[in-house]
N, C-alpha and C positions, 0 to 999 in steps of 0.2 A: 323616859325622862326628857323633858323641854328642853329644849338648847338656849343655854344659860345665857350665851350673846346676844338673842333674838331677843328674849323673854327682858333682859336690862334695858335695849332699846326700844319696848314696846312701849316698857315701863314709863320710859321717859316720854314718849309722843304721849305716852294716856297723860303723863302733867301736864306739859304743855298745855292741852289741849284742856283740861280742866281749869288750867289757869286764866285761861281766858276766857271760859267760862264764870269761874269766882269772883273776874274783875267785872264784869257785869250785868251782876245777878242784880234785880231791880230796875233797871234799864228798859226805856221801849222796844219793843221787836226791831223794829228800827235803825236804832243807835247796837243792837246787841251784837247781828252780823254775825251768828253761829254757824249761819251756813259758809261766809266769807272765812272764819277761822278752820270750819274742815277741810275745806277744799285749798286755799292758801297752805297752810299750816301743816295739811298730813297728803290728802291724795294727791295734790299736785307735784309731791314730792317722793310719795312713793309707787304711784301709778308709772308707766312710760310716758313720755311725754308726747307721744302721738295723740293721746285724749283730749279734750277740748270738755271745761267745763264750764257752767253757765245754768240760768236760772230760765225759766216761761211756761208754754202751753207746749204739748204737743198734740198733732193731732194724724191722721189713718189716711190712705187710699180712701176709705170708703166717708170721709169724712167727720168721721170722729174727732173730737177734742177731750184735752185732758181738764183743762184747769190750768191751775198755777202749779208748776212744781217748783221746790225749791233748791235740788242738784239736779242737772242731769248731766250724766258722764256721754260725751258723743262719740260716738266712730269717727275715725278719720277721712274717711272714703264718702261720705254725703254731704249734703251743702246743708246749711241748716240757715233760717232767715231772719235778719236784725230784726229790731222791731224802732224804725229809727226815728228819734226823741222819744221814744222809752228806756232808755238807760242802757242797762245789758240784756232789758227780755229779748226774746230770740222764738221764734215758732220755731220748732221741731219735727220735720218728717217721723215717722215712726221708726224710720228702718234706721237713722241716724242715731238713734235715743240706744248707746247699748246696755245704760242702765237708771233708774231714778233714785234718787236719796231723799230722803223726809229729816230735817236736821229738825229736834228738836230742844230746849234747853232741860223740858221737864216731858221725858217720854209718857211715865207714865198719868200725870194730869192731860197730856194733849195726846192720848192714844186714840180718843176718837177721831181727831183731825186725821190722824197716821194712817187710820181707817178709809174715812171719808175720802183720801188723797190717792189710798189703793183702789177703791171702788170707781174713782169718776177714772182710775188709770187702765183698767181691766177690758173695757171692751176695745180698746185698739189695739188693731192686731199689724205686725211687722208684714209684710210679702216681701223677701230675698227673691231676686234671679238667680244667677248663678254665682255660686259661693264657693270660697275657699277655706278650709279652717283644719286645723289640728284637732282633731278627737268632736264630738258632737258639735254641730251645726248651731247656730241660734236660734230659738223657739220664736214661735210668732209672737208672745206674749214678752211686753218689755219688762225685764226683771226691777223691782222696787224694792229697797232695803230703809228699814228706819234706822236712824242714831239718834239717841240721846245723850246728853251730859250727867242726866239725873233721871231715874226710876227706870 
């Protein structure tokens, strides 16, 4: 059985979090800021705050690039670099990126972007030196999760 305290407060970040979805449904990508409202609104709040989140490319040792992503949650141990008069983009080392988020407003009409966004992310590969971690290591492959609001 779910633990009833968890499961009320989830309850509630999932309104939130819909709500501000609701209020700007019709809106340009732009003005919408769905990725501003997950990362404000839920992970930067319930992640530790040693994470650093932020929006750009990242790219490999071996020179690989991603694209655009639109979260990526950083490690705190790498430098990661402004992209300065571009707002908040930021190029990303690989081994800094310890995960990527695809926010979408309508998962399932833009599942192929979500696709598109895992495929140009898939051949950059992480190289760790020497590492410390509790229980398995991190994979050379940077981990990508989608969210939606809707489908």
């Amino acid at each position: 059985m779910p633990n009833q305290h968890v499961l009320q407060r989830l309850t509630g970040l999932q309104s939130i979090l819909n709500g501000v979805h609701q209020s700007s449904v019709g809106l340009s990508s732009a003005t919408i800021g769905q990725e501003r409202a997950f990362v404000d609104e839920f992970l930067s709040k319930v992640l530790p705050p040693i994470y650093r989140f932020g929006t750009g490319d990242a790219t490999d040792a071996a020179g690989a690039k991603s694209g655009q992503l639109d979260v990526v949650v950083e490690y705190p141990f790498a430098p990661s670099l402004p992209m300065v008069g571009a707002g908040q983009s930021r190029l990303y080392l690989a081994e800094s990126a310890a995960a990527v988020i695809e926010v979408k407003s309508n998962l399932s009409n833009q599942w192929n972007d979500a696709v598109n966004t895992a495929k140009a992310l898939a051949p950059l590969k992480r190289s760790f030196g020497a590492t410390m971690s509790f229980g398995a290591g991190p994979q050379p492959q940077i981990p990508m999760f989608a969210v939606g609001y809707t489908g």
